[in-house]
DRENKOL-132859 format. One line per 2 residues: their letters; for each residue y, z, x of C-alpha. Coordinates in pm, 1 decimal. Layout:
% residues N
A = Y Z X | ... .
//
This chain:
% residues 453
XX = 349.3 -2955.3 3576.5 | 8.6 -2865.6 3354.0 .
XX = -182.6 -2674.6 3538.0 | -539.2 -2784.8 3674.4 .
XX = -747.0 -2645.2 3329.7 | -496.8 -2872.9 3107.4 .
XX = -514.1 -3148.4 3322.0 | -890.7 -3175.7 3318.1 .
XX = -885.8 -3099.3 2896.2 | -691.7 -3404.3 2887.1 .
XX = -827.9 -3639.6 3145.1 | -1195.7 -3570.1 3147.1 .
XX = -1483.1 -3772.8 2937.9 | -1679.9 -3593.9 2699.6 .
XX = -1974.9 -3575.4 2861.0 | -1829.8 -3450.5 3165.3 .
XX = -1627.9 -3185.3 3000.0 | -1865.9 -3070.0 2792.6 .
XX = -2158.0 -3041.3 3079.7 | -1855.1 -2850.1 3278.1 .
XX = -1710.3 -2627.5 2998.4 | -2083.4 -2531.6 2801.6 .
XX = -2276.6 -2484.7 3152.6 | -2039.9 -2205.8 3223.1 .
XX = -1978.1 -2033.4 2893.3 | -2363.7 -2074.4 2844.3 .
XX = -2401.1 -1892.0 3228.9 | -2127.1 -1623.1 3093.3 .
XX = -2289.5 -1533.9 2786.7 | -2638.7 -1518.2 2946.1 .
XX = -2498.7 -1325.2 3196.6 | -2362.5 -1100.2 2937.5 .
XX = -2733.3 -1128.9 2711.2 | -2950.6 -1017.4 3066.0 .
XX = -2696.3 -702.3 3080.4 | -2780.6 -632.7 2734.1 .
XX = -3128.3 -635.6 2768.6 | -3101.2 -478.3 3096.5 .
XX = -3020.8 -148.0 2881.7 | -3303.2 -210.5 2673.5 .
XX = -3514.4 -271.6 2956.8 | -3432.3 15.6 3165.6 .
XX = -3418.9 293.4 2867.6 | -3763.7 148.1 2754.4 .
XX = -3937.0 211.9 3043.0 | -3717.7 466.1 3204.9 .
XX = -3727.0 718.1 2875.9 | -3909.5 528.1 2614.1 .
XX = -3893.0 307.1 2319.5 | -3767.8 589.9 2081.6 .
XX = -3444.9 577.7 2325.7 | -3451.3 232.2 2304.5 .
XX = -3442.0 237.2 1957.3 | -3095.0 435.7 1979.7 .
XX = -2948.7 147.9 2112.2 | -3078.2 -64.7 1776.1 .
XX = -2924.9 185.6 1572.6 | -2610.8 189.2 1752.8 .
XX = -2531.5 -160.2 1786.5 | -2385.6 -251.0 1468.9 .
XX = -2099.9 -42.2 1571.1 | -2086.9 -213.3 1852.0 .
XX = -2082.6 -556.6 1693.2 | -1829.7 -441.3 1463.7 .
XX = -1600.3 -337.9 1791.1 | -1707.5 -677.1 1899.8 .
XX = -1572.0 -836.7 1590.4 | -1235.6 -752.0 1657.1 .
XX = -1184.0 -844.6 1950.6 | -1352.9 -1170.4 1850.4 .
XX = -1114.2 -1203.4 1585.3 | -814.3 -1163.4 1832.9 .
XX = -1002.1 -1396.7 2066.1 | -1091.3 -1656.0 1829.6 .
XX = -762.9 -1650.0 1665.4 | -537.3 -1638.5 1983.6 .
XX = -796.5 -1906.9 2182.9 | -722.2 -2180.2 1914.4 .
XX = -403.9 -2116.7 1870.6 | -333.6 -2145.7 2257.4 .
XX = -552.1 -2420.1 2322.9 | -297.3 -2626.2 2025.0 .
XX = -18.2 -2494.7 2177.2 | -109.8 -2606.3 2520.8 .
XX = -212.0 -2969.2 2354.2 | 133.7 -2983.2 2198.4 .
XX = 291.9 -2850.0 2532.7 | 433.2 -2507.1 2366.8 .
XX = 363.5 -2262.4 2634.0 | 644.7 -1988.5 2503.7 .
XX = 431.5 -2009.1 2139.4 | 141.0 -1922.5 2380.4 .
XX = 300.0 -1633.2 2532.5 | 398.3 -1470.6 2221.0 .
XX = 72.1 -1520.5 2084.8 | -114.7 -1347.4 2391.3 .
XX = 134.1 -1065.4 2390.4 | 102.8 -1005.3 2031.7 .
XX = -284.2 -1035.9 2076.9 | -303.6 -751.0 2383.5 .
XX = -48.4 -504.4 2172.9 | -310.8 -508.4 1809.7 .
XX = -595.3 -475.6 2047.9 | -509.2 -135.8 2197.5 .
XX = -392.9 2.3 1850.9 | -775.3 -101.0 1750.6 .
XX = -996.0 8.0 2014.3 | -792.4 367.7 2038.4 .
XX = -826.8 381.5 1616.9 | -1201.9 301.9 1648.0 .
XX = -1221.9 581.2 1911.5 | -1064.7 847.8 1727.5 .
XX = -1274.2 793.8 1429.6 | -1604.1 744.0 1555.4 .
XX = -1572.1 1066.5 1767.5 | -1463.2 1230.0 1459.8 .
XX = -1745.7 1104.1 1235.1 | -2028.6 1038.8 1455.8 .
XX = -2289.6 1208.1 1306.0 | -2240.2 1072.7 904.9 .
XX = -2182.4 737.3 1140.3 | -2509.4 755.9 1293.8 .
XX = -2650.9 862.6 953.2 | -2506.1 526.1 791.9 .
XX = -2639.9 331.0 1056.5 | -2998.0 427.2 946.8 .
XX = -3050.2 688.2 1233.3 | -3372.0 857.6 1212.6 .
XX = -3458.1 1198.8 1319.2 | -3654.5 1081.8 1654.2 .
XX = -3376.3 874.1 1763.6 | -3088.9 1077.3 1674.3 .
XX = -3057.8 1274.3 1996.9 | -3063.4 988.6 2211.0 .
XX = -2783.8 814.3 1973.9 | -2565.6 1103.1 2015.8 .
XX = -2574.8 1062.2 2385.1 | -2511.6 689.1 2392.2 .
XX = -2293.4 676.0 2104.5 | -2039.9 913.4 2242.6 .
XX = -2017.1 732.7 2574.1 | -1995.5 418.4 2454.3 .
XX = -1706.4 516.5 2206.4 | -1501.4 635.5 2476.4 .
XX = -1533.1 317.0 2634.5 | -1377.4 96.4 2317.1 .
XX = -1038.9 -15.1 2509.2 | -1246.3 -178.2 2809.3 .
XX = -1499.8 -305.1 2588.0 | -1359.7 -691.8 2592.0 .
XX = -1164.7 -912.8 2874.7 | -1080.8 -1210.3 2611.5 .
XX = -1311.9 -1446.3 2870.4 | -1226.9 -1684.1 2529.1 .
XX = -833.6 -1722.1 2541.6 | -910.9 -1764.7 2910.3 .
XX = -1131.6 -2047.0 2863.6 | -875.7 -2219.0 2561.6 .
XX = -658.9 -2248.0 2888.2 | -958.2 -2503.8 3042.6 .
XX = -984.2 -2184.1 3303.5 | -1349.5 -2188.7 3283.3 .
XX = -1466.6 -2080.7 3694.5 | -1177.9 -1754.1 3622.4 .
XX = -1345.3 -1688.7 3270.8 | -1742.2 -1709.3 3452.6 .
XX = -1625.8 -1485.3 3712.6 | -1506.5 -1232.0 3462.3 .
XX = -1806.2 -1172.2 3300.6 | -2068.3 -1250.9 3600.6 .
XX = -1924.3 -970.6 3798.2 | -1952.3 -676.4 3548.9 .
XX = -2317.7 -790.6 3488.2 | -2363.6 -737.3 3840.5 .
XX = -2219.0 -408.8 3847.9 | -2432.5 -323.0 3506.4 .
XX = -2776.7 -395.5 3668.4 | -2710.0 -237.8 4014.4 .
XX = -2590.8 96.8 3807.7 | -2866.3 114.2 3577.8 .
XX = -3188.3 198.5 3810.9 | -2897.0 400.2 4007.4 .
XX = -2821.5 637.5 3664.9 | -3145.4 640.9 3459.3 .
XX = -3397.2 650.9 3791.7 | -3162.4 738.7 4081.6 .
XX = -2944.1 1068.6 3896.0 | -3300.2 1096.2 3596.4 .
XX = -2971.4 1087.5 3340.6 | -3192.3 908.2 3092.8 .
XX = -2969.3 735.0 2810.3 | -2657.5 865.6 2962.4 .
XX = -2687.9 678.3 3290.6 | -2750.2 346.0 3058.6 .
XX = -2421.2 363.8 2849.2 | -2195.2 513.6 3160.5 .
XX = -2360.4 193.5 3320.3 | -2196.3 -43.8 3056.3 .
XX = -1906.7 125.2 3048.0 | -1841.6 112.3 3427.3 .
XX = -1915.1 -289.8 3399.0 | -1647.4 -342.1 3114.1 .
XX = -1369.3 -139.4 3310.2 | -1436.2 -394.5 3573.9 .
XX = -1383.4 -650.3 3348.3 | -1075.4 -509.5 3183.7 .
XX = -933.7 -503.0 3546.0 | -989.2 -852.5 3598.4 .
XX = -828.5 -930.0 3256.6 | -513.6 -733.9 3372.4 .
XX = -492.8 -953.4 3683.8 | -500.3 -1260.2 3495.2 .
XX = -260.9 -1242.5 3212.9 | -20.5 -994.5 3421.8 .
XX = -18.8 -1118.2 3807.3 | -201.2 -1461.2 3843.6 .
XX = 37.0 -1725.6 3857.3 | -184.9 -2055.7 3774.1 .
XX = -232.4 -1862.5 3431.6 | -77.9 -2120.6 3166.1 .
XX = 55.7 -1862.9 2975.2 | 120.1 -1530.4 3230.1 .
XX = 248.6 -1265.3 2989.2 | 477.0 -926.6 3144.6 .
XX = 448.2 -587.9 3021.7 | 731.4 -600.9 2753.5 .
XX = 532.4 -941.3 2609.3 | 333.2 -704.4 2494.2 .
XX = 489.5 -623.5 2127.0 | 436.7 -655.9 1746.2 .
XX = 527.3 -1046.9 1636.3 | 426.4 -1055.7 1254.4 .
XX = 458.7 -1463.0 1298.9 | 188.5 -1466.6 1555.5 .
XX = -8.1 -1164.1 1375.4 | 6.3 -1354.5 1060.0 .
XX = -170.8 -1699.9 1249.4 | -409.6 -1482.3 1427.8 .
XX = -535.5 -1320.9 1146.2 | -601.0 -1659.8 956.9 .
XX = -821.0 -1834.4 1248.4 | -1015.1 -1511.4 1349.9 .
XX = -1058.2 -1274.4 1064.5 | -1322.8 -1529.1 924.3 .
XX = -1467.3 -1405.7 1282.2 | -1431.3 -1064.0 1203.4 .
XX = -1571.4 -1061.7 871.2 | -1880.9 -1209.0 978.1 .
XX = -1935.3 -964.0 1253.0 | -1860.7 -699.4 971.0 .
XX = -2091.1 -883.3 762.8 | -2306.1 -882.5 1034.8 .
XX = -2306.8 -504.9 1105.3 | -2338.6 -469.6 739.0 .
XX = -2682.3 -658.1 758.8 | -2795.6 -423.1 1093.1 .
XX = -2775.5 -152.0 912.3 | -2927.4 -265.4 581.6 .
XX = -3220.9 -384.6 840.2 | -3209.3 -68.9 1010.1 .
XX = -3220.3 129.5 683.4 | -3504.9 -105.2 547.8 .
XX = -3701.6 -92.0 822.4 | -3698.5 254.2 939.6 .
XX = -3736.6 383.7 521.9 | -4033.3 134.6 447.1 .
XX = -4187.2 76.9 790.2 | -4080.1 391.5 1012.7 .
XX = -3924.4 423.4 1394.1 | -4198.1 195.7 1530.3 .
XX = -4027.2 -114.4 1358.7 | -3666.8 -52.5 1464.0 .
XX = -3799.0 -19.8 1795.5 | -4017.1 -312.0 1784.6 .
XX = -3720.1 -565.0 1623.1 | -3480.1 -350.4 1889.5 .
XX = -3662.9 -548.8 2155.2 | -3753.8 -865.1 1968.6 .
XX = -3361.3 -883.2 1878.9 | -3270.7 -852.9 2252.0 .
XX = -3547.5 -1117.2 2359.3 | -3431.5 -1357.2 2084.0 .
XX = -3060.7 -1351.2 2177.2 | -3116.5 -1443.4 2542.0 .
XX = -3306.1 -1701.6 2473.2 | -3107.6 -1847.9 2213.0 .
XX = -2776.3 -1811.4 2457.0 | -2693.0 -2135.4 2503.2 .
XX = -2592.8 -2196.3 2106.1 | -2346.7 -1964.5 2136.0 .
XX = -2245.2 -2138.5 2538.6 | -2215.0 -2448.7 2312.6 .
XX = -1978.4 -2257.9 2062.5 | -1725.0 -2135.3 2328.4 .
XX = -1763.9 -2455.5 2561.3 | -1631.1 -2682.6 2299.2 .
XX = -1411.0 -2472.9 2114.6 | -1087.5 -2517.9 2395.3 .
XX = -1198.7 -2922.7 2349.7 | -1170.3 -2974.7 1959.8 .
XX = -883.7 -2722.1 1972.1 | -683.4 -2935.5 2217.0 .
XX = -804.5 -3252.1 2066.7 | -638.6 -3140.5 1753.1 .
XX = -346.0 -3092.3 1894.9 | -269.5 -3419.1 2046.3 .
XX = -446.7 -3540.5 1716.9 | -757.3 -3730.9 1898.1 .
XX = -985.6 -3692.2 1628.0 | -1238.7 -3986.8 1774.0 .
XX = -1318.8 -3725.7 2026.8 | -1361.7 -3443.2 1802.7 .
XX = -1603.9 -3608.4 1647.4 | -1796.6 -3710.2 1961.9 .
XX = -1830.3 -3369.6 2111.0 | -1931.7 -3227.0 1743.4 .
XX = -2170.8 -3497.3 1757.6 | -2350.8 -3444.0 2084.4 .
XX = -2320.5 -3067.0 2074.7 | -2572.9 -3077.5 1723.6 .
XX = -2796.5 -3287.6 1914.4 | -2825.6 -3067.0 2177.2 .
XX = -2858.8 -2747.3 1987.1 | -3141.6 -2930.4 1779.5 .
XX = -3319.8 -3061.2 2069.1 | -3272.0 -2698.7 2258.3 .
XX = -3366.2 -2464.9 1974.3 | -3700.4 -2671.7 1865.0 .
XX = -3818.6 -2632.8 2265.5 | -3752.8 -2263.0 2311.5 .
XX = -3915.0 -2196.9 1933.2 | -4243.1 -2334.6 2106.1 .
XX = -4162.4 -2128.7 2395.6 | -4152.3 -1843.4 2264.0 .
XX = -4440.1 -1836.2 2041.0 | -4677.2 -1949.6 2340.8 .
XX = -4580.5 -1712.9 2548.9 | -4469.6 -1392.8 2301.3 .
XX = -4757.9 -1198.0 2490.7 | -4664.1 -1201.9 2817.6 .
XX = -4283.7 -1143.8 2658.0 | -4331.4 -826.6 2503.5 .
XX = -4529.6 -712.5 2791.4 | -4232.8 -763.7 2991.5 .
XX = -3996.3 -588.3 2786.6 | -4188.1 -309.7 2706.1 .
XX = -4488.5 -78.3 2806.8 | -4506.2 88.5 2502.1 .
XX = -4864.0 18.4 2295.0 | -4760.9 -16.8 2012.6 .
XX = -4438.0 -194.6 2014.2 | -4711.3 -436.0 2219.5 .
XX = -4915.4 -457.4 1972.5 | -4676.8 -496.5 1676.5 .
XX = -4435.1 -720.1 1866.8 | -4641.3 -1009.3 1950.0 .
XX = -4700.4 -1153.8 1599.0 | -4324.8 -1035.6 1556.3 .
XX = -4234.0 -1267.4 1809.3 | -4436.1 -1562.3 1688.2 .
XX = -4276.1 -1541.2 1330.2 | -3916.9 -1448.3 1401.2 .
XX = -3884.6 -1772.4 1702.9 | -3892.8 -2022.1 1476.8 .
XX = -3527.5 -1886.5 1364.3 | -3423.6 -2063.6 1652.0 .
XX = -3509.4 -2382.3 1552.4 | -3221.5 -2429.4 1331.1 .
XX = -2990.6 -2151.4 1460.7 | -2764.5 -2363.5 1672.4 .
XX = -2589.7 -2498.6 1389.9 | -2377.2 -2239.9 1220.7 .
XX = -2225.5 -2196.3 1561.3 | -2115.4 -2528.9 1651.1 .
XX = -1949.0 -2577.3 1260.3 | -1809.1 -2279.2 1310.6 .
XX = -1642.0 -2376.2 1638.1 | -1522.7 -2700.4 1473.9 .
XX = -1352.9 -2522.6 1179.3 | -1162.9 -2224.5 1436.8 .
XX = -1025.7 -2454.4 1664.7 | -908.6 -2706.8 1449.4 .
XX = -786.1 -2353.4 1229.4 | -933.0 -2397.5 895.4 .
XX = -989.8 -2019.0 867.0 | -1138.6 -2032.9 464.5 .
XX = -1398.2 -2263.8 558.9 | -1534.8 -2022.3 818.1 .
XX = -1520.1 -1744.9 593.7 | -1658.4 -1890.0 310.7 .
XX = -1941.8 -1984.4 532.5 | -2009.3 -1676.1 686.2 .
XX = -1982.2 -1476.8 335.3 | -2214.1 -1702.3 146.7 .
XX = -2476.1 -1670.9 479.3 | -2456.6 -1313.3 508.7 .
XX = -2435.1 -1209.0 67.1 | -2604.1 -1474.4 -60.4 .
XX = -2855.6 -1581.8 214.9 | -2916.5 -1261.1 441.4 .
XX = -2847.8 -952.6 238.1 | -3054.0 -1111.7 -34.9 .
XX = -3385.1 -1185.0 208.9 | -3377.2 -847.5 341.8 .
XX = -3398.8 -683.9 19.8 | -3704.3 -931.1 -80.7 .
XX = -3864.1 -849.1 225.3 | -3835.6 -425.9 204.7 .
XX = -3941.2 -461.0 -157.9 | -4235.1 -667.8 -68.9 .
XX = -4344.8 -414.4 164.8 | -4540.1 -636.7 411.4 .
XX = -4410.0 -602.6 708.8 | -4515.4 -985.7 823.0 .
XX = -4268.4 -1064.9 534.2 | -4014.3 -918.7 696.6 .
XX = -4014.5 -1121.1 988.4 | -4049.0 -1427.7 814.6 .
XX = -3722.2 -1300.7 616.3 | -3507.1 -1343.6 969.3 .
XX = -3639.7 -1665.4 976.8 | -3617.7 -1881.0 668.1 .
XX = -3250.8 -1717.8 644.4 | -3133.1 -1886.7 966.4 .
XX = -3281.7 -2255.8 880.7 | -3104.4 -2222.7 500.5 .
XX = -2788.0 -2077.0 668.6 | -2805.9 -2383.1 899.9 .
XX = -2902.5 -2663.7 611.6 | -2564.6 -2445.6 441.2 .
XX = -2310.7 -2526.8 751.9 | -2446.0 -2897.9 801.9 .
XX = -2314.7 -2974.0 431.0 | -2024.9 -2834.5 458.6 .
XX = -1928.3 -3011.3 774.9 | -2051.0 -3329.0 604.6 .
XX = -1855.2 -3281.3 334.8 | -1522.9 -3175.2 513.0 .
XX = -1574.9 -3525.4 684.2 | -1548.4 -3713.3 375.4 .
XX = -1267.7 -3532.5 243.1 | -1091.5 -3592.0 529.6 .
XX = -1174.2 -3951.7 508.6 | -1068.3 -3937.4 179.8 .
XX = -752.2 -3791.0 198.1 | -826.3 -3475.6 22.2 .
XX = -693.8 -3217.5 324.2 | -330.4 -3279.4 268.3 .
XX = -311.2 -2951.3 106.2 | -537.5 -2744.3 362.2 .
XX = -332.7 -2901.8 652.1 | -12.4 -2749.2 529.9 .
X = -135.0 -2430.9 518.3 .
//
C-alpha cells in the first residue's frame, strides 16, 4: 500500500500540490535563511561587524560542505522520487544506503583537512588580518561539526513527506536562536557561542534524520544499519544527477572567494562586511525561489516516472510565473525600504552608511533570480545531469567570474554592486533558452540519445 506522501504525489492537482509542497519547503528554507542571519545578527551587534565579517570569509567553505551534501541530496531525491513513480522501493533503499555511507567518508575527509590546513584555508578564502582571529574561532568549530551539518530534508521531501521534512529543519532553527543570545550575551563567548550555536542546531537535526531513515516505519524507503554500504551502481547514478549540484556550489565558493579577495584587496574589510550583511538580507528575502526549487522537484521527478509530461509542463509553467511575479515585488521592496534594513541588521556606521545604496543596486538581482532555480529543478528531477552543469559552468565562468573581474578592475565600488546584478538577469535570460530549447527538441525527437543515457 503507497504510503500517504505517494498517494497525494499521485492524486493531487497541481495547484494544490504545489501550494502544499512549495509553502513548506519555502517555510523550511526560510527557517533555515532567519538562522543564518541570526549569526550575523547576533555577532554584529554582540562583537561587531569585523566578526561578522569572519563569517563572510568563512562561508564558501561552508557552501562547498553544502555542495556535497546537495549533490547526494539532489542525486538520491530524483532518483527516489522515479523510483517511487515506477513503484521500485528496493532501488530506493539501495540508493539511500549508498547515499548515507559516501556522506560520512566526506564530511570526516573535509574535517581532517580543514583542521590540518586552516590557516593557508583561511588565507585562500581572502581572510584579512582584522578578521582572521575571529575566523580561527568560528572556523574550527564549525569544522568539527561537518558530519551533522545536513539531515537530507530533500530525499525526505522526494518521498511527498513534506510536514516530517518542515519539522526537521524548523526545530534546529529554534534551538539556533534560543542558543545564540544564551552563548554570545548569556556565557560573553563572542564568535564561539555563535558557531557552537549552529552546531548544536544541526546535531538536532542529524538526530531527527537518524529517526527517519532508521526507526520510522511510514518512511517509503526505511534503510537498516548494514544498508548502509558502497553500491558503485547507485554511486555511479548519484553522481550524474547531483554533481552538476556540486559543481555549482564549487563554482559558487570559487566566486566567494574571488569576491572576497576582490573586495577586501581593492575596497578593504569595510566591504566584505558590508556585502556579509547585504548577502544575508538578500537570501532571506529571495527564499521562496529556492522553496519553489525543492517544492516541485519530488513533482516533475515523479511525473517522469509515470511519464505524465502534460503535468510537468504545468507546474514548470506556473512555478516561472510565480518566481517572476515574486522577485519583481520584493526588488521594489527592498530598495524602498534598504534604510530601515540595514539599520536592522547592523549598528555599525559605516556598514550603514555604505550598505544602503548597496542594497538599492544589488535588489534588483532578484528580479530575475528565480529562474535558474526552477530550470534547474526541471533538468535534476527529470535527471538530465549535463544540462545542469553546462548551465551552472557557463553562469559561474562565463557570466560571474567574468563580472567580478570587470568590476575590481573598474575600481568603483557602485560598479561592483551593479556586477551581482546584471549577472543574475543574464544568468536567468541563459536558463530560459535553454529550457525553451530542450522543449523543442523534445518535441522534435532529438532526446532519444540523452534518454538512454
Amino acid at each position: 500500500m503507497p504510503s500517504k506522501g505517494i498517494s497525494k504525489l499521485e492524486t493531487c492537482s497541481i495547484g494544490k500540490l504545489m501550494a502544499e509542497l512549495c509553502v513548506q519547503a519555502t517555510f523550511s528554507v526560510m527557517l533555515y535563511n532567519i538562522y543564518i542571519i541570526t549569526d550575523t545578527l547576533f555577532v554584529s551587534k554582540g562583537v561587531g561587524s569585523t566578526a561578522s565579517g569572519a563569517i563572510g570569509v568563512f562561508s564558501p567553505l561552508l557552501v562547498f560542505v553544502g555542495g556535497i551534501s546537495s549533490t547526494l541530496g539532489v542525486g538520491a531525491g530524483s532518483i527516489i522520487s522515479r523510483r517511487l513513480g515506477e513503484k521500485d522501493l528496493k532501488g530506493g533503499k539501495t540508493v539511500i544506503g549508498c547515499m548515507v555511507w559516501i556522506w560520512c567518508l566526506c564530511a570526516l575527509v573535509i574535517t581532517a583537512i580543514g583542521l590540518l590546513f586552516l590557516n593557508p584555508l583561511l588565507s585562500l578564502l581572502g581572510c584579512t588580518d582584522e578578521i582572521y582571529p575571529y575566523a580561527v574561532e568560528y572556523g574550527r568549530i564549525m569544522l568539527l561539526g561537518t558530519i551533522c551539518s545536513t539531515g537530507f530534508s530533500g530525499v525526505m521531501r522526494a518521498g511527498g513527506d513534506t510536514l516530517y521534512s518542515t519539522l526537521q529543519w524548523c526545530c534546529p532553527v529554534l534551538i539556533n536562536m534560543a542558543l545564540d543570545p544564551v552563548l554570545i550575551y548569556g556565557f560573553r563567548i563572542g564568535i564561539t557561542g555563535a558557531a557552537l550555536a549552529t552546531v548544536c542546531a544541526q546535531v538536532f537535526s542529524l538526530l531527527c534524520s537518524i529517526y527517519y531513515f532508521f526507526i520510522r516505519n511510514a518512511t517509503p524507503c526505511k534503510i537498516r544499519i548494514k544498508d548502509i554500504r558502497w553500491d558503485f551502481g547507485a554511486f555511479k547514478e548519484i553522481l550524474s544527477i547531483g554533481m552538476p549540484s556540486f559543481l555549482n556550489s564549487l563554482g559558487n565558493s570559487f566566486v566567494g572567494m574571488a569576491g572576497n579577495q576582490i573586495l577586501g584587496t581593492v575596497y578593504g574589510t569595510q566591504a566584505i562586511s558590508t556585502f556579509t550583511v547585504i548577502s544575508r538580507i538578500q537570501t532571506f528575502a529571495t527564499t521562496p525561489f529556492i522553496g519553489v526549487m525543492q517544492g516541485i522537484q519530488p513533482m516533475l521527478g515523479f511525473d517522469w516516472g509515470r511519464k505524465n509530461t502534460d503535468r510537468i509542463r504545468r507546474t514548470v509553467f506556473l512555478a516561472l510565473r510565480f518566481v517572476l511575479i515574486y522577485g519583481g515585488l520584493i526588488s521594489l521592496g527592498l530598495y524602498a525600504g534598504a534604510t530601515y534594513i540595514i539599520r536592522f541588521f547592523s549598528s555599525d556606521a559605516d556598514v550603514m552608511r555604505a550598505g544602503t545604496p548597496a542594497l538599492q543596486i544589488i535588489c534588483w538581482a532578484a528580479c530575475a533570480g528565480g529562474v535558474m532555480p526552477v530550470i534547474q529543478a526541471f533538468y535534476q528531477a527529470l535527471g538530465r545531469g549535463k544540462r545542469v552543469l553546462r548551465l551552472s559552468m557557463v553562469c559561474i565562468f562565463m557570466i560571474r567570474l567574468p563580472f567580478l573581474l570587470l568590476g575590481g578592475i573598474m575600481k568603483n565600488i557602485s560598479v561592483m554592486w551593479w556586477v551581482f546584478a546584471i549577472s543574475d538577469w543574464i544568468a536567468a535570460a541563459m536558463a530560459g533558452f535553454s529550457y525553451k530549447k530542450f522543449q523543442k527538441e523534445r518535441s522534435d525527437g532529438k532526446l532519444n540519445k540523452e534518454q538512454a543515457e
